[in-house]
C-alpha positions as CSV (number, residue, x, y, z in Angstrom):
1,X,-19.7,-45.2,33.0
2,X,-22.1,-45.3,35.3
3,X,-25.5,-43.0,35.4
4,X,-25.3,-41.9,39.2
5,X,-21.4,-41.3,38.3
6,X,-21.9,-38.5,36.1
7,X,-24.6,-36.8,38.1
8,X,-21.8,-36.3,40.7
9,X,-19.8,-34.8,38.1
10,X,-22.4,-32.1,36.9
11,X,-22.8,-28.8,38.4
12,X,-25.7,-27.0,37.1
13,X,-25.6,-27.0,33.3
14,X,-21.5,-27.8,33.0
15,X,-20.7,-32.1,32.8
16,X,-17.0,-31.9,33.6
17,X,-15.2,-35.2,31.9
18,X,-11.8,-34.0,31.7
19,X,-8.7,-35.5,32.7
20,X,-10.4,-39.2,33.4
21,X,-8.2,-41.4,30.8
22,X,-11.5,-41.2,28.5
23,X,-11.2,-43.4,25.1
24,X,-15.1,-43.0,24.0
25,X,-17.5,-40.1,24.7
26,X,-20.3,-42.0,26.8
27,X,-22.9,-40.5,24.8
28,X,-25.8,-42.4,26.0
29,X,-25.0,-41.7,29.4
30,X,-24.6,-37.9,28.5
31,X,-27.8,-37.5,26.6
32,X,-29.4,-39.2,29.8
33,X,-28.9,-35.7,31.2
34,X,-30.5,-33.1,29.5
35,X,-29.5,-30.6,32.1
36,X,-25.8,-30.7,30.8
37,X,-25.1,-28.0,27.6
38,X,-22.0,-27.7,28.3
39,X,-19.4,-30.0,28.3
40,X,-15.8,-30.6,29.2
41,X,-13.9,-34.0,27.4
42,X,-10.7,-31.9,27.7
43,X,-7.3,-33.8,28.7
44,X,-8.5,-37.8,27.8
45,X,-7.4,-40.1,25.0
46,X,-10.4,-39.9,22.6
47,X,-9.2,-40.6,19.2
48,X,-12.3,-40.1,17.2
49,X,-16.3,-39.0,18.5
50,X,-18.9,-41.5,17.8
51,X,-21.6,-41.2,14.8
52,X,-24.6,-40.5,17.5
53,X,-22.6,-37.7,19.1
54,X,-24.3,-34.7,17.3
55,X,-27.5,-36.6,16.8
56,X,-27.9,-37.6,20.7
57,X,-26.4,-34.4,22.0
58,X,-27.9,-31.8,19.7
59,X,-28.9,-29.7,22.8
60,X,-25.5,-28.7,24.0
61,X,-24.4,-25.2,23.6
62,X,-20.8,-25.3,24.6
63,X,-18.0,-28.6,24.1
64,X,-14.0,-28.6,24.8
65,X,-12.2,-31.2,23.3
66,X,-8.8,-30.1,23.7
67,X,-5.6,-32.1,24.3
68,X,-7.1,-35.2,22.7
69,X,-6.1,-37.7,20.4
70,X,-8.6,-36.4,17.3
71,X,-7.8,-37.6,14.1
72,X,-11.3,-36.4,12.5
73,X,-14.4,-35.3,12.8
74,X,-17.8,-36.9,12.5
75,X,-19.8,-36.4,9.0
76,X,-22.8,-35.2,10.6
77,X,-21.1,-32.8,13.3
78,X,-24.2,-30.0,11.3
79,X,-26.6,-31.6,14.0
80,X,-25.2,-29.7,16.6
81,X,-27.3,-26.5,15.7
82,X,-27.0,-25.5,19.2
83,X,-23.5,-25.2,19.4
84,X,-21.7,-22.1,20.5
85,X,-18.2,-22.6,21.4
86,X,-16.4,-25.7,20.4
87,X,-12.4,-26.0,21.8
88,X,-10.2,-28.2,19.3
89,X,-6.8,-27.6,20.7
90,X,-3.9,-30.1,20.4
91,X,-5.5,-33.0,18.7
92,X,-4.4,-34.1,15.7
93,X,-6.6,-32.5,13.0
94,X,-5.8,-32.1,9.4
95,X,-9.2,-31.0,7.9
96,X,-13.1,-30.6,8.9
97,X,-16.0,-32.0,7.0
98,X,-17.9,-29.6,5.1
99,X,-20.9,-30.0,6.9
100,X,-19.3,-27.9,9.5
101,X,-20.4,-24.6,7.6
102,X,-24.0,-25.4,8.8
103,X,-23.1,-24.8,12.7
104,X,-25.1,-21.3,12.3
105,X,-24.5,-20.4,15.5
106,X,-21.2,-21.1,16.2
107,X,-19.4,-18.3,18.0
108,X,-15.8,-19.3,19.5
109,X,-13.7,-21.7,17.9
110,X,-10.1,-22.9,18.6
111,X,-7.8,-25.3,16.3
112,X,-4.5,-24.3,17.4
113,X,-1.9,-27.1,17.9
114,X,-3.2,-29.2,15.2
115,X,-1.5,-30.1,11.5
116,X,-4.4,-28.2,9.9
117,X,-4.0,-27.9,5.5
118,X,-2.4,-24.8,4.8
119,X,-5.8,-23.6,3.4
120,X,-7.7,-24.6,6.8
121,X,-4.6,-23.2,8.6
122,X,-4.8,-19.7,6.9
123,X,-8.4,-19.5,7.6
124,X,-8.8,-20.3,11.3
125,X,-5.7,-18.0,12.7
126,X,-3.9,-18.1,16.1
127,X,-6.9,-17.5,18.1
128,X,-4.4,-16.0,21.3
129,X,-7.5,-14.2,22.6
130,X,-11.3,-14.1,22.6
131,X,-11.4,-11.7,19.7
132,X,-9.4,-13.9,17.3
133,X,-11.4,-17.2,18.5
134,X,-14.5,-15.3,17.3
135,X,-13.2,-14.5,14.2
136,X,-11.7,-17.7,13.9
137,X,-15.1,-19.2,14.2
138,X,-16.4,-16.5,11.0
139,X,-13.9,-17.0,9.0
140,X,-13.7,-21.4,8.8
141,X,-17.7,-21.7,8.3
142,X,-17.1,-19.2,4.8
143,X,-14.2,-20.9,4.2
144,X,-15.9,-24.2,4.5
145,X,-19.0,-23.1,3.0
146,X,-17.2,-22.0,-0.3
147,X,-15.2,-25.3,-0.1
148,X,-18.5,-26.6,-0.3
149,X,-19.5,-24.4,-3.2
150,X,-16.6,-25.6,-5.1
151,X,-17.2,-29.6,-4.5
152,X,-21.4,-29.0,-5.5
153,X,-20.0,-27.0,-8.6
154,X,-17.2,-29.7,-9.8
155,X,-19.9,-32.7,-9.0
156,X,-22.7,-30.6,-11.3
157,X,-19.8,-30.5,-13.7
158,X,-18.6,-34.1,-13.5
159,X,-22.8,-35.2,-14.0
160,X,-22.8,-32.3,-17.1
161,X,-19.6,-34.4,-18.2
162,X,-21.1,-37.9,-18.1
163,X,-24.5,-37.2,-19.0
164,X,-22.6,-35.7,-22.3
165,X,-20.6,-38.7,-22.6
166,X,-24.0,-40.7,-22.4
167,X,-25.8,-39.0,-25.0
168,X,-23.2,-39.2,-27.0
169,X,-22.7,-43.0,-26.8
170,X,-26.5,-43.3,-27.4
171,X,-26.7,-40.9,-30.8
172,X,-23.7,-43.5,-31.8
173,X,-25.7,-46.4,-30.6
174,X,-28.9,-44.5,-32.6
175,X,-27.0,-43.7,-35.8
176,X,-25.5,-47.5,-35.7
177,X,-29.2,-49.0,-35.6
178,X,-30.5,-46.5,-38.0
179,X,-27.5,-47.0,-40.8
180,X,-28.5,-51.3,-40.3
181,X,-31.9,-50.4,-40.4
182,X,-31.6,-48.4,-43.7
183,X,-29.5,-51.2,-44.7
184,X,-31.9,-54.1,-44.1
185,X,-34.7,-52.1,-45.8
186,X,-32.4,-51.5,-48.6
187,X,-31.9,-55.3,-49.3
188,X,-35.4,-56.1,-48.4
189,X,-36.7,-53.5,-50.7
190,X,-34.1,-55.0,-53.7
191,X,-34.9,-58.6,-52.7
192,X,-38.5,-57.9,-53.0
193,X,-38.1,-56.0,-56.1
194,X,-36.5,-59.3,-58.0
195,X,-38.9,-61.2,-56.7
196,X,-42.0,-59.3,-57.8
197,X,-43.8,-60.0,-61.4
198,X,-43.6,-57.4,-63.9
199,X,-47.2,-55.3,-63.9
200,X,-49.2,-55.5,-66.4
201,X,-50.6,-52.0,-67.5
202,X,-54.5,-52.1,-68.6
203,X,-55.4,-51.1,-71.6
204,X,-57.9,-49.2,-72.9
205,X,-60.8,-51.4,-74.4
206,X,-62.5,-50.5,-77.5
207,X,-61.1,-46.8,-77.4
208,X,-62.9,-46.5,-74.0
209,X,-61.1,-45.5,-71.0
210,X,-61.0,-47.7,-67.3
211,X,-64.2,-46.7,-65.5
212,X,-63.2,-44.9,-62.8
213,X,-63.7,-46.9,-58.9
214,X,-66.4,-45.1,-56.7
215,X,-65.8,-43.0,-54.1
216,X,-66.7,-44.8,-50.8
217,X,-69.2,-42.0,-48.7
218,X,-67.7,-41.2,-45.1
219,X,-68.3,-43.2,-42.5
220,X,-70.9,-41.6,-40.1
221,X,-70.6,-40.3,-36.6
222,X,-72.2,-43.4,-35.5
223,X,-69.9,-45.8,-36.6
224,X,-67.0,-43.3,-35.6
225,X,-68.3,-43.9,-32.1
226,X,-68.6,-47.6,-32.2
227,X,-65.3,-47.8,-33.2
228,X,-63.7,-45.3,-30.9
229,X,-65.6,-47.4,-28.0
230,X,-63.8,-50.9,-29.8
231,X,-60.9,-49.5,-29.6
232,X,-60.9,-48.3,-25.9
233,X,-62.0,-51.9,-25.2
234,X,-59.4,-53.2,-26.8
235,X,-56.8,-50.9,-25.1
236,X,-57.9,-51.7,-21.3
237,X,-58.2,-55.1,-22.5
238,X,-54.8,-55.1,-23.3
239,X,-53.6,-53.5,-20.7
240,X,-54.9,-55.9,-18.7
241,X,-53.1,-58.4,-20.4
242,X,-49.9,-56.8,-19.8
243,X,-50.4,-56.3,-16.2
244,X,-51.1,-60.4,-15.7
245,X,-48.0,-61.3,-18.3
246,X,-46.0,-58.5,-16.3
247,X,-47.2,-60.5,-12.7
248,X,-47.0,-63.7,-14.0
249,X,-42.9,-63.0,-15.1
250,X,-42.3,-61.4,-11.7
251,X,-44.0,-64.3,-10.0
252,X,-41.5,-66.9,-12.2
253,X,-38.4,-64.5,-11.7
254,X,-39.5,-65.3,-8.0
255,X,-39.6,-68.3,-8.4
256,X,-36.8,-69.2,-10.2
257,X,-35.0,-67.1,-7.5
258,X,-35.8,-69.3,-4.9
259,X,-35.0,-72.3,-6.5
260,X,-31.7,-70.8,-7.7
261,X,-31.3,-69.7,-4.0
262,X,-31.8,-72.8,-2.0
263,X,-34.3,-70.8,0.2
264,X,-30.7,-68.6,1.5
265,X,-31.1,-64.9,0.5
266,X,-28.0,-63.6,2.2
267,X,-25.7,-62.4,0.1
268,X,-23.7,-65.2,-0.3
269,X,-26.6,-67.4,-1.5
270,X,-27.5,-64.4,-3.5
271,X,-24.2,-64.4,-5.4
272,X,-24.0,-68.0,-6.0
273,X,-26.9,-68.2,-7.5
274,X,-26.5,-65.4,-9.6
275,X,-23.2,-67.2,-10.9
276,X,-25.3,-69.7,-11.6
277,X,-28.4,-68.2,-13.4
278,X,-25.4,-66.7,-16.0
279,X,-23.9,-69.7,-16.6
280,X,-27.2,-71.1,-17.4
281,X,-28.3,-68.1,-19.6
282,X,-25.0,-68.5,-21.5
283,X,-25.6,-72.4,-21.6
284,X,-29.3,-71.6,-23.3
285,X,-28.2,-69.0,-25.8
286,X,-25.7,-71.8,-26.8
287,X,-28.0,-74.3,-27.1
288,X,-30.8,-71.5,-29.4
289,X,-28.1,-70.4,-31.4
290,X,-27.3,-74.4,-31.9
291,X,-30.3,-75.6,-32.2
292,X,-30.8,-72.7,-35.0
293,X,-27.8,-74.1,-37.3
294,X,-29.6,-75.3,-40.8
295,X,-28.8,-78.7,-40.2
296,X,-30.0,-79.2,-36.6
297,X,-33.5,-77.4,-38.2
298,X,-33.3,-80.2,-41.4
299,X,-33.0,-82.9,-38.8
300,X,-35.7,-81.7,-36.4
301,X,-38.4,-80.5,-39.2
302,X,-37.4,-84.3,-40.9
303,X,-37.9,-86.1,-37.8
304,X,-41.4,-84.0,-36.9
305,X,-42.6,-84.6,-40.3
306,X,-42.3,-88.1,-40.3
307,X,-44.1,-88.6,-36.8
308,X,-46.7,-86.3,-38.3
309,X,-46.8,-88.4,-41.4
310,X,-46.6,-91.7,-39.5
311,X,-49.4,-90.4,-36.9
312,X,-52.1,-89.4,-39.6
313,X,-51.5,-92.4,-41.5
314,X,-52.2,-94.9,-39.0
315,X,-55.4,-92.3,-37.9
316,X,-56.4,-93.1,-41.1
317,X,-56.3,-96.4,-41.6
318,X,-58.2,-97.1,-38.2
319,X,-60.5,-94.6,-39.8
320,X,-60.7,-96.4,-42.9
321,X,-61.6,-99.4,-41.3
322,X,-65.1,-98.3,-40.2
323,X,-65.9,-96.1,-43.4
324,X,-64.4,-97.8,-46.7
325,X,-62.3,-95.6,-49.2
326,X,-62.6,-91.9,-48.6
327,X,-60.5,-90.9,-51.2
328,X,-63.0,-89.6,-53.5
329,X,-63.5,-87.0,-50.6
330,X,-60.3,-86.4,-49.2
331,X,-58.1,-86.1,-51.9
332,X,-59.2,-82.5,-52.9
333,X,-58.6,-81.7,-49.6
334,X,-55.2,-83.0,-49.8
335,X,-54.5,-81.6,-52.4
336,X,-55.2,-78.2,-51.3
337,X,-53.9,-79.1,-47.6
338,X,-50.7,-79.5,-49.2
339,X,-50.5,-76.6,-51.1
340,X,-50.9,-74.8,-48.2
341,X,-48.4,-76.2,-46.6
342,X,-45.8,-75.7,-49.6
343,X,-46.5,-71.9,-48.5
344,X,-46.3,-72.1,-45.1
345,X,-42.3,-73.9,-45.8
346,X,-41.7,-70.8,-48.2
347,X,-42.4,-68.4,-45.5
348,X,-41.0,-70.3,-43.0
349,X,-37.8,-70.4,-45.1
350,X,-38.0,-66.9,-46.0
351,X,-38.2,-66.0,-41.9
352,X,-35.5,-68.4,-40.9
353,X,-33.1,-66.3,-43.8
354,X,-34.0,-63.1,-42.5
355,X,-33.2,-63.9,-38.6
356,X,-30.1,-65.7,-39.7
357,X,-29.1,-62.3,-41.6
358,X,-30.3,-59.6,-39.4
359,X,-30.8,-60.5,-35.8
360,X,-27.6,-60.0,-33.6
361,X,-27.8,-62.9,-31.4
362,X,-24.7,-61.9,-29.4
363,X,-25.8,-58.0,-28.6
364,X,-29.1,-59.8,-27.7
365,X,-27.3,-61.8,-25.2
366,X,-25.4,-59.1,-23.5
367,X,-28.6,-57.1,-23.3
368,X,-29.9,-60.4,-21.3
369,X,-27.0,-60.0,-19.1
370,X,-26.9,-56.6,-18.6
371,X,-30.2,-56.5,-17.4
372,X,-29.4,-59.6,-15.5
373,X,-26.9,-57.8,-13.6
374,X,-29.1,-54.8,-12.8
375,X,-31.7,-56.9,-11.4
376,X,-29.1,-58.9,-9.3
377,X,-28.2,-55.0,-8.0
378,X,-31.2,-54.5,-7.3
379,X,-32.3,-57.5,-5.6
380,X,-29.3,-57.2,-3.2
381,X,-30.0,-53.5,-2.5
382,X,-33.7,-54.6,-1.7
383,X,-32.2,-57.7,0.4
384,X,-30.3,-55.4,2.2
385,X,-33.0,-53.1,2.8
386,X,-35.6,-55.6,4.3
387,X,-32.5,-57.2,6.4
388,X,-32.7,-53.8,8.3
389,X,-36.5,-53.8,8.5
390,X,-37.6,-55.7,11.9
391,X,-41.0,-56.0,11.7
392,X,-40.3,-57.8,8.0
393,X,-37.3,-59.8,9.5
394,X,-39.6,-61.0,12.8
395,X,-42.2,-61.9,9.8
396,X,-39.8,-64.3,8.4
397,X,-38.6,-66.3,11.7
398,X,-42.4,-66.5,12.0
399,X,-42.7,-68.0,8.2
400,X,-39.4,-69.9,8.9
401,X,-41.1,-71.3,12.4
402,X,-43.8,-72.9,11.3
403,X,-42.4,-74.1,7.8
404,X,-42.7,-77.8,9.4
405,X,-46.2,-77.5,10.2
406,X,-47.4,-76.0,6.6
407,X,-45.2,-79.1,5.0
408,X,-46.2,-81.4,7.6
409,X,-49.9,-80.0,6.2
410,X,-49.1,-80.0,2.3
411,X,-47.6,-83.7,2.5
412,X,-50.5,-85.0,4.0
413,X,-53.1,-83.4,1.2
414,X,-50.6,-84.6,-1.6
415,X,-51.2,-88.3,0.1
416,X,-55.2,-87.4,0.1
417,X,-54.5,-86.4,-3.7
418,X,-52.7,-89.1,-4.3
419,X,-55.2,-91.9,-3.0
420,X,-58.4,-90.5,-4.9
421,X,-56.3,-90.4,-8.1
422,X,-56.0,-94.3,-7.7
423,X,-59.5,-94.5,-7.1
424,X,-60.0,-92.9,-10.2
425,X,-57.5,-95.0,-12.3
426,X,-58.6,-98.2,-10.9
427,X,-62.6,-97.0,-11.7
428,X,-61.3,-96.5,-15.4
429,X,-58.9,-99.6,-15.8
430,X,-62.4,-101.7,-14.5
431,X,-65.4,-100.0,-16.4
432,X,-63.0,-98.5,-19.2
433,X,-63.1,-101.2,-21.7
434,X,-67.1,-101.2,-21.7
435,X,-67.9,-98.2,-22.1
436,X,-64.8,-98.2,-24.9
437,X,-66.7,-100.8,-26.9
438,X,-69.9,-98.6,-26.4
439,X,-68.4,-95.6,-28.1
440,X,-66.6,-97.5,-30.9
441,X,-70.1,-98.9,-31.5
442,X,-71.8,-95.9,-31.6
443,X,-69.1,-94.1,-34.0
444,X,-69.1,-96.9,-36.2
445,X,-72.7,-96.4,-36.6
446,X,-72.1,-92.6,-37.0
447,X,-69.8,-93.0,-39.5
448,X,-71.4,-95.5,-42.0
449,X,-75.1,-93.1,-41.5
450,X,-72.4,-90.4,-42.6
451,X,-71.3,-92.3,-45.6
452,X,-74.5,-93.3,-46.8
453,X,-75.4,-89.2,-46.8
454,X,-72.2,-88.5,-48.7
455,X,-73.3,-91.1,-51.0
456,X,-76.5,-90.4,-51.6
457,X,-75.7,-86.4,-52.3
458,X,-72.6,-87.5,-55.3
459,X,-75.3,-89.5,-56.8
């Protein structure tokens, strides 16, 4: 409808739009006239008001609406604080929202002829003259308003109920880890206990008792300071440290969301890949939990041994070649070399038992995905957040724009890259071998000065 139009329709502060076959209140065209307070929609086909009604014409004071087609009313009808008389006859009305109890200065209201809720019904009357209109207008804002009392009251007590329901899950949850805790440190404690020697108890020498251990003196102040100031180092060092491992894992979650993605963040994209990312997760805890089966760990500590074995041993025999026997040296290192690693397999074994026995690989997994899904939650509410944001959008057609010209750049410094590396490799494939010889020359020489030292010190 046209501006001009509804200019010839207004006469002072009333907008009359009755009786002109209406199906949607022409809002912007309305608010274009500040002038109009009051206004008459009365007699037309609307069937329901638009969501910028109250919000564009919060200045009105006065609106009929009768003999329409209203089904409902909009959500945030409260924005018409001005409003003073509002005219609802024959539509087809059932309820109000509850936000309707904040129209403070509502004065006149009229529902008649619609199939109101008994409740609704009771409240608002027959409003046959001005008298019951007013009262009619009293009597549905506290009628909504406790309405609204009511719904606040049962949400408080459906949040009471869950937050109950919560705790009690987690002092299950708590009282579950605590009884396998107490359990683990049970075993522990007994497997420890057999594998212990006895102790031996001292005793006394010559009638004379154990000379009782010294009292180490306090530390002073001084070195109280100095390690109050170490420790504060060490703390904003660490915390640090966490900040760069906590940018770094944001930085490859990014990362690995674009490459999951494609580059497409709608929602789609943002779903498939999501699919995706848990199908890999589930293929990866598969393939730990396999790859931690006591065979798999035989063959792969067999097969790493023997490389290591097969390594050092022709290491050592190019060493050998230069310096003679070693043995006299090396085999007390060996020996202890060996011993150490004896331990290190103990342990090692020891670990692997106690992850095998105590770690719940599968409650570790649906924590992954848990969290999985609440960061895929997240990351859509975000998506859909910056969608809506313009100036972020127009950033991105700009990225998007002149994505040819930043590859177009990065290509061309990969080729630059690219050609000095070959540079490089043909420099080292033509003086390599020279200055090869040069080193083995001089380390030869290194090594037999070293042996004659070694030599010369046994003697």
């Amino acid at each position: 409808m046209a501006k001009n139009n509804l200019r010839d329709k207004l006469d002072g502060d009333e907008l009359d739009l009755s009786m002109m076959s209406l199906t949607e209140v022409p809002v912007k065209d309305i608010a274009a006239l500040p002038r109009a307070t009051k206004i008459d929609l009365s007699n037309n086909q609307l069937t329901i008001l638009p969501s910028n009604f109250a919000t564009a014409l919060s200045n009105i004071t006065r609106v009929d609406l009768s003999s329409n087609k209203l089904k409902e009313l909009p959500s945030n009808i409260n924005h018409l604080q001005n409003l003073q008389y509002l005219d609802l006859y024959n539509n087809q009305l059932t309820d109000l929202p509850v936000t309707f109890c904040q129209l403070r200065r509502l004065k006149w209201l009229d529902l008649k002829g619609n199939n109101l809720n008994p409740a609704l019904r009771k409240a608002a009357g027959d409003c046959l003259n001005k008298k019951e209109c007013e009262a009619a207008a009293r009597n549905v804002i506290a009628h909504l308003k406790q309405r609204q009392a009511q719904m606040e009251n049962e949400r408080l007590q459906r949040l009471k109920r869950e937050e109950e329901m919560e705790a009690a899950r987690q002092r299950a949850e708590e009282e579950k880890q605590a009884k396998k805790r107490a359990e683990r440190k049970a075993a522990k404690e007994k497997k420890k206990a057999e594998q212990a020697p006895p102790t031996k108890v001292k005793a006394e020498v010559n009638g004379r008792a154990p000379v009782p251990q010294k009292i180490a003196a306090p530390k002073s102040s001084n070195k109280k300071e100095k390690k109050k100031s170490k420790q504060a180092t060490r703390s904003s060092f660490l915390g640090w440290l966490n900040l760069l491992l906590l940018v770094c894992l944001m930085g490859t979650l990014a990362g690995g969301v674009y490459l999951y993605t494609d580059g497409d963040f709608s929602q789609k994209g943002l779903n498939a890949a999501f699919t995706k990312m848990l199908e890999n997760s589930q293929k990866l805890a598969d393939l730990t939990a396999e790859a931690f089966q006591p065979e798999n760990l035989k063959m792969t500590a067999q097969t790493v041994g023997k490389n290591i074995a097969e390594t050092s041993a022709a290491a050592w025999a190019t060493l050998e070649e230069y310096t003679g026997d070693l043995s006299v040296y090396t085999t007390p290192v060996i020996n202890i070399t060996t011993e150490v690693l004896n331990w290190l397999k103990a342990k090692s074994v020891l670990c692997y038992d106690w992850i095998c026995n105590n770690v719940d690989w599968a409650y570790i997994v649906e924590i992954m995905k848990s969290a999985m899904n609440f960061l895929h939650e997240q990351w859509l509410f975000v998506c859909e957040e910056l969608s809506k944001n313009k100036a972020f959008m127009s950033g991105v057609e700009t990225i998007r724009t002149h994505a040819a010209s930043v590859l177009e750049f990065l290509t061309i410094l990969w080729a630059s890259v690219c050609k000095q590396l070959g540079i490089v490799v043909e420099y080292i494939q033509e003086e390599g071998p020279g200055i090869l010889a040069t080193v083995k020359e001089q380390a030869t020489g290194a090594l037999h000065a070293a042996k004659q030292s070694l030599e010369g010190l046994v003697k």
